[in-house]
C-alpha positions as CSV (number, residue, x, y, z in Angstrom):
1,X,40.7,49.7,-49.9
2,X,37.2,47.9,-49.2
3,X,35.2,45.6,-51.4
4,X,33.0,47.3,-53.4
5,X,30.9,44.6,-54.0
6,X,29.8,41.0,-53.9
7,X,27.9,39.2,-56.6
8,X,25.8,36.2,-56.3
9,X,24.3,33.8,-59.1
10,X,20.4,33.3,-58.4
11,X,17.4,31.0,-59.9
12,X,14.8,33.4,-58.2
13,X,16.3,37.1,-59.3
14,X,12.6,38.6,-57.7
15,X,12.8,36.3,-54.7
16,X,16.8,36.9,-53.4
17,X,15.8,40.6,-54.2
18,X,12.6,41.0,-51.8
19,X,14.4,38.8,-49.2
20,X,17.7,41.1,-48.7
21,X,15.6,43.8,-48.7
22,X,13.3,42.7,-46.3
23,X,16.2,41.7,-43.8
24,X,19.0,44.1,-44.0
25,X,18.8,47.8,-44.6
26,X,19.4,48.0,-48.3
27,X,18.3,49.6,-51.6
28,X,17.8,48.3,-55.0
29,X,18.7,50.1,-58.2
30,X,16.2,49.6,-61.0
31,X,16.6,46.3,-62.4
32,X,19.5,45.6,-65.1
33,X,18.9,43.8,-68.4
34,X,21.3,43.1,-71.1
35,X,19.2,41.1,-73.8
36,X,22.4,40.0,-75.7
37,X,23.0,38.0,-73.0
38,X,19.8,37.4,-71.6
39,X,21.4,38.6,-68.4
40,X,19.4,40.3,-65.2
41,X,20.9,41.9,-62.2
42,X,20.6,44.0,-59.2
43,X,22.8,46.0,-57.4
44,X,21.9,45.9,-53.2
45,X,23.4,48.7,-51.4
46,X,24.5,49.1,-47.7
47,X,24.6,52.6,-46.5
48,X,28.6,52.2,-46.6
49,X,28.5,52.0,-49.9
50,X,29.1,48.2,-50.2
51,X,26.6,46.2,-52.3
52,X,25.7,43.0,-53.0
53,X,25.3,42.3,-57.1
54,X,22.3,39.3,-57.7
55,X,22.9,38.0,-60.7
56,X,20.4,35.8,-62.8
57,X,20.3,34.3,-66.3
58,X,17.9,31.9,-67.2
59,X,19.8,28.9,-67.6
60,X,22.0,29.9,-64.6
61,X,22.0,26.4,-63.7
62,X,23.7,24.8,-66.7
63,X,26.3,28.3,-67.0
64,X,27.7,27.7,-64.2
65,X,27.8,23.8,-64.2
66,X,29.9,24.4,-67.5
67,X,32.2,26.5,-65.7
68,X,35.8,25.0,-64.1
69,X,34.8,23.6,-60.5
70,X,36.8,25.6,-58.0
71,X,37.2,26.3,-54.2
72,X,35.4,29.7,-53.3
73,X,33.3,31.6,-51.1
74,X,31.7,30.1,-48.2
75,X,30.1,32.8,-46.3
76,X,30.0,36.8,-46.0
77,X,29.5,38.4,-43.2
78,X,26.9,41.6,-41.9
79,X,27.3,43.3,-38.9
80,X,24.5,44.8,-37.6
81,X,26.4,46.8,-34.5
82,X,25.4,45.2,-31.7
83,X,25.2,41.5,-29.8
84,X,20.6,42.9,-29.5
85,X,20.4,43.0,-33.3
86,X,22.3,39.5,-33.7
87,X,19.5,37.8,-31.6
88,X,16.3,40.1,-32.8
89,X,17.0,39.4,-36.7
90,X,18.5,35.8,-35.9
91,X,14.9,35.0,-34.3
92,X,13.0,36.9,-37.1
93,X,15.0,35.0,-39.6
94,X,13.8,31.8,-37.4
95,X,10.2,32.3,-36.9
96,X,10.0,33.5,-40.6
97,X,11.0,29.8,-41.3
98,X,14.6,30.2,-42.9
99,X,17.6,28.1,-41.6
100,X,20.0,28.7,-38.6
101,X,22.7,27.0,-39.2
102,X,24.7,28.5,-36.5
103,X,23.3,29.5,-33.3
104,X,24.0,33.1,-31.8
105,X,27.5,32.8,-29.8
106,X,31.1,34.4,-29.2
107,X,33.2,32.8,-31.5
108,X,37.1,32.2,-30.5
109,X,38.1,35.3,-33.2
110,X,35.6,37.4,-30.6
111,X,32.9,37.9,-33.0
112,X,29.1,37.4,-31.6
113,X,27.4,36.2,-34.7
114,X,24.9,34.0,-35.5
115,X,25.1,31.6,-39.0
116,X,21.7,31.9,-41.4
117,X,21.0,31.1,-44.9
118,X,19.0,32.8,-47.2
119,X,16.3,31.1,-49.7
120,X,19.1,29.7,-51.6
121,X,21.0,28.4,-49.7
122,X,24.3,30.7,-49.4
123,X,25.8,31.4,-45.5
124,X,25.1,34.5,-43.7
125,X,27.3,35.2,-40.5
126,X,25.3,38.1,-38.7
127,X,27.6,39.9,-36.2
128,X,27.7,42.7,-33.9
């Protein structure tokens, strides 16, 4: 088994797109629109075949506020194979002006990771 996929709801569908690209070797299928449902998405693919699914409906905002409040997902993880890629993207990521919100550093499960968030706010751990 693996996860096939993980899907994020997004205000800025272009924006979440460009940035995952930008930072992490991915590609993008053509864009999905179902009009029924006013409903846009990509699908973000890792050469492993795992993808990440961005999600976006205009009034995202007040679909999911409408929705049962639950406990969920607080972070996903990339590795990017080695402690040298942590630190080179983590400063990227830093000087490009997005958050750190964990420093680069061995954690006590022996990952080296680093903690960033993307332009809306979800946790990225970036390990080796």
């Amino acid at each position: 088994m693996k996860i096939e996929h993980l899907a994020i709801w997004v205000s800025d569908l272009e924006k979440m797109k460009s940035f995952y690209l930008n930072y992490f070797d991915l590609t993008s299928n053509e864009k999905y629109f179902n009009p029924k449902k006013n409903f846009s998405s990509y699908f973000l693919s890792f050469d492993s075949g795992t993808r990440i699914e961005l999600m976006h409906r205009p009034d995202v905002s007040e679909f999911i506020q409408s929705r049962e409040t639950k406990l969920g997902l607080t972070h996903f993880a990339i590795s990017l194979g080695d402690k040298a890629e942590v630190d080179k993207l983590t400063e990227r990521l830093r000087t490009d002006g997005y958050s750190i919100i964990g420093e680069p550093r061995t954690t006590g499960d022996g990952y080296y990771e680093s903690v960033i968030q993307d332009p809306e706010g979800n946790a990225i751990e970036l390990t080796d």
